[in-house]
Each structure stands twice: as C-alpha cells, then as structure tokens.
N, C-alpha and C positions, 0 to 999 in steps of 0.2 A: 342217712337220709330219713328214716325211719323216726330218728330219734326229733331229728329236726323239725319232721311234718309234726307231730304229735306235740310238740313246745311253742312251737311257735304258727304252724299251719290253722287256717281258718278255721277246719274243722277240732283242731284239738285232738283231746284224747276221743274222738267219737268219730275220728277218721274210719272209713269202712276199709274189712279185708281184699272187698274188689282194689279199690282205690292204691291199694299199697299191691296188690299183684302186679295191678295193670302198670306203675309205675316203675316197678322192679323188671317185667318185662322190657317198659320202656328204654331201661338205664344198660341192659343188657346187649339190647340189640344195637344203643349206641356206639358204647364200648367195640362189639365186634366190629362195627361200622369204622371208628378209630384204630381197630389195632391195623384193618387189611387195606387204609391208609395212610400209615405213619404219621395220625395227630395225637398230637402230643396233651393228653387230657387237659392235664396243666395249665396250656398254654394253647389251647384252641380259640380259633377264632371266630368273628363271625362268618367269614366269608368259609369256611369250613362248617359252619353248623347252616348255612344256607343250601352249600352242597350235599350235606345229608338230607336237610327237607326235600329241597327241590329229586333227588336219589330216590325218595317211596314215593311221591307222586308221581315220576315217572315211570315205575313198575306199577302203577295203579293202584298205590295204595287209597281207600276211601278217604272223604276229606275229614272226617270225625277222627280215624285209627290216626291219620296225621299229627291230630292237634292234641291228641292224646297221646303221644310219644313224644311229643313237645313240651306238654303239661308235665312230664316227666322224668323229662330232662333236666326242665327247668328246676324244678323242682331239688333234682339232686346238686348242681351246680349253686345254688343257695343254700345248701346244707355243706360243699366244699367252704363257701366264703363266710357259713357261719362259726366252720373248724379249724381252719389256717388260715394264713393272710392272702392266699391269693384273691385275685380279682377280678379272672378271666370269666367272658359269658357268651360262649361262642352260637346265641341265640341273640343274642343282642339286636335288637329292630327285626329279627326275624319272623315273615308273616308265611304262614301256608295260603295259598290258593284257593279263592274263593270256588266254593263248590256249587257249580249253574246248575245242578239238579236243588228242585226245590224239597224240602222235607217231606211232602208227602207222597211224592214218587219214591221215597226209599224204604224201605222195610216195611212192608204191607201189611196189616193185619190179618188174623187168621180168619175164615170166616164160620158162621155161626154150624154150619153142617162141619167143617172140618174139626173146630172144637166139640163136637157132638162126637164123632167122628174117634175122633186120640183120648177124648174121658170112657168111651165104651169099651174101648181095645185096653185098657191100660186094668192092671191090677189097685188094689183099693190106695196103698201108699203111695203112688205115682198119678191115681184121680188126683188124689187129695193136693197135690205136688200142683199140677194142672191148674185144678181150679183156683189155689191160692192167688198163680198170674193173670188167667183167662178172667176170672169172676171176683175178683179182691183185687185187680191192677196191681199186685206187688212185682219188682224188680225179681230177677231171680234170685239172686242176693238176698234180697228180703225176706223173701218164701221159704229158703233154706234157712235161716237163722229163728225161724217162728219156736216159740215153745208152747210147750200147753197152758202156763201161766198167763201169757197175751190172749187168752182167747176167751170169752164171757158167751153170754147164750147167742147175741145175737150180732156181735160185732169184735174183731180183734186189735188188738194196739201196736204199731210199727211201731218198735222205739229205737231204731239207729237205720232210718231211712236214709236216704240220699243228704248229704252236708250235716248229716248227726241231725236232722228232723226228725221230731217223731210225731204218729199223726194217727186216728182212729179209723176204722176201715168197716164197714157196714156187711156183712155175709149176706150169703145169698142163700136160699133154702138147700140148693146143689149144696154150697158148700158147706151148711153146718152139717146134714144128712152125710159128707162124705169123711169130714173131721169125726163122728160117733162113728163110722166104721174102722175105721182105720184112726186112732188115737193119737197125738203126737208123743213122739219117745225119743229121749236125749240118744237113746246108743244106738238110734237106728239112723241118725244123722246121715247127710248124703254131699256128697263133694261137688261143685261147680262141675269140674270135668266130668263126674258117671251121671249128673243130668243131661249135661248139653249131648252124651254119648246115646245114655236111653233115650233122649227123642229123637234124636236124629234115625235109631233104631225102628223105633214105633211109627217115626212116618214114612219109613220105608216101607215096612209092615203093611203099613195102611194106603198107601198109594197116596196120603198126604202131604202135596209138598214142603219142603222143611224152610221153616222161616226163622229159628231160632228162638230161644224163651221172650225175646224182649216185644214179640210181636204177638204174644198174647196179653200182653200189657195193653199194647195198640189197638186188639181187640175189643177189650172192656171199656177204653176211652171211648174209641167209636161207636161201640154199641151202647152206652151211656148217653154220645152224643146225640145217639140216632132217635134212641125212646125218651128225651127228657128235650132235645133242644135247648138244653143250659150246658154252656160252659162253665159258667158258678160248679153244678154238680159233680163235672168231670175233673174242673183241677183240685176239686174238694176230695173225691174219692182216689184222686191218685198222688195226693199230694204237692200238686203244684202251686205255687205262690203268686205265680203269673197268671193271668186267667188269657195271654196272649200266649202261653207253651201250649192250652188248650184248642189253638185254633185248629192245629193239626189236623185233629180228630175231627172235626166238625168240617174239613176239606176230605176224609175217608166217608164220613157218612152222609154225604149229599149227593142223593140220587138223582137229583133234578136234573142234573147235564145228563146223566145216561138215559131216563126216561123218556128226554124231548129229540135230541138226537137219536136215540134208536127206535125213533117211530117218525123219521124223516124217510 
C-alpha cells in the first residue's frame, strides 16, 4: 500500500507519516474486522464493507475517524488491484453517515488562560512544543517534524504540511523568546504518542481540561479570527487554500450571540 500511495497517491513522495499511520491503523483494524467474520479479503463485498461502516458508527465511532478508516481502506484495496488482478472493492458506493453535529460544536479550542495556563506549567522543550500549535497553528505533525534550519528570525517554513504543502508561518514574540531557550535539536526529537501522553499529563496537572494537540490549532485560528476579523489571515497563517475551511474559526470567535443573550 505504501508503495502504491507514494507512486501513484496524490500526494506522492510528500505523503505525510501521520497519513501512512492513520492508514495502516486503518487497514488493520479492517482485517481484524474480516478475520472475526469470515470475509474473504479477496473477495469481499460491498455489502460487507457497508457492514463494517455501518459496525463503528454504531459503537459511536466519530464521523471524521469513519471516513478515515475508509480513506484507508480504500486506499489499500487500490494498491491490491494495482498488484494482482483482482477486482473486488468491498467499499464500492459506500457512504458513511452524515454527521448532524456541525464542525464547530466539535473539538473546541483551548482558551487564551488555559494556553497561558499549560505554557507556564510546562518545562522549556515542551513550551516550545506548545506554542509551535497554540501560536504558529502548526498540526502536531508539523510541530514535531520542525528543524532549526526552517526557522529565520522572525518566521518559520512548513515544508511537508498537510497534502505535501508547504507554507511560511509568521512567529510570535512567545514563540521566538521560547525557540532561543530551548533550541531545536535532531536527537531530542519526540514521538506523536509521548506528546499526546505529556499533555494529556500536564492538563491533569493543571486542572486543564484535555482537548487534544489539534485544538490548539483551533486556538490560533480563533484567536487570529477574533483580533484580525479576516479570514484572508487565518487561512493564510494556517495554511488553508479555502478561505471557506476558515469559517470555522470565525463561528468560535463570535461573541455577539453570547453577549446579547447573556444580558437577556
């Protein structure tokens, strides 16, 4: 599959490590899904690969992790029919379930005391970690792959963002003050899994509640949105092509419904 995404996949050779995790998770938990119903990989069908969708949505799986274990599958089943002759695609017209929660009731962003909040409690490598997402919107993905060659006095360069983008990123005085304490170092490199572990740690610690790295992403869109009023700005500094994946944020940063109603 591997071989396949990277020859022939959109992104090419600039496919990211998340992307081939999250896929490989995907393909796995298929599999176990087929062996403890006797389908036949092979020869699976659609009306078997609808029974596994329809299977995590009904244990609650979210409707994103769905369509990402779909994206995954599919993925590998095109890398079967690009290695033997089969032909089966037991996804085939298969749709997941529209999800009636709108995007910005989902994953909240942090707010401006709680990132105040997890940068004060945190040791200087793990600021730095922090404000990469909180204050530079980087994915976590991104944050961890940074070296100290992308980084110049006053802005740093993503160069294998999200679909092999790469895109300029504006620092913030937090963050170059926390980049000179704390330096970037190849051998001090950190794992997806011992970050999402240290925060989840640290907002124990802190009585912050835990919202995951991607919601300090959501953070800096918001609070971009909130002081600039431009969308322009937001998809600019987080990298988006849409200036409509930006509205999100600009639905977390509008106070106006809370202010008129909570003085009714």
């Amino acid at each position: 599959m591997k071989a396949h995404l990277l020859a022939f996949g959109e992104a090419g050779g600039r496919i990211s490590d998340h992307t081939l995790r999250s896929y490989t998770t995907s393909v796995r938990q298929f599999l176990t899904y087929a062996k403890r119903n006797a389908v036949n990989i092979l020869r699976a069908t659609p009306e078997q690969g609808l029974l596994w969708v329809r299977g995590m949505e009904t244990v609650g799986k979210a409707a994103a992790t769905v369509r990402v274990r779909m994206a995954g599958v599919r993925a590998f089943y095109r890398a079967l029919r690009w290695a033997t002759d089969i032909q089966t695609d037991p996804l085939q017209d298969v749709k997941a379930m529209r999800d009636p929660t709108p995007p910005w009731e989902k994953r909240l962003p942090y707010q401006v005391a709680e990132i105040d909040t997890l940068v004060n409690a945190s040791p200087p490598k793990f600021r730095r970690l922090i404000l990469l997402c909180a204050h530079a919107g980087l994915r976590i993905s991104e944050a961890l792959s940074v070296k100290a060659d992308d980084v110049t006095e006053d802005a740093l360069m993503v160069r294998n963002g999200k679909g092999g983008k790469a895109r300029r990123v504006v620092l913030s005085r937090t963050l170059r003050e926390a980049l000179k304490a704390a330096p970037l170092c190849p051998e001090e490199a950190m794992t997806y899994q011992t970050a999402r572990r240290t925060l989840k740690a640290l907002c124990d610690l802190t009585a912050v509640p835990y919202r995951a790295w991607h919601s300090m992403r959501h953070y800096a869109g918001t609070r971009l949105s909130r002081e600039t009023g431009s969308l322009e700005c937001v998809a600019r500094h987080l990298g988006h092509t849409n200036l409509a994946t930006a509205r999100i944020y600009a639905k977390w940063s509008d106070d106006a419904l809370v202010q008129s109603v909570g003085n009714w």
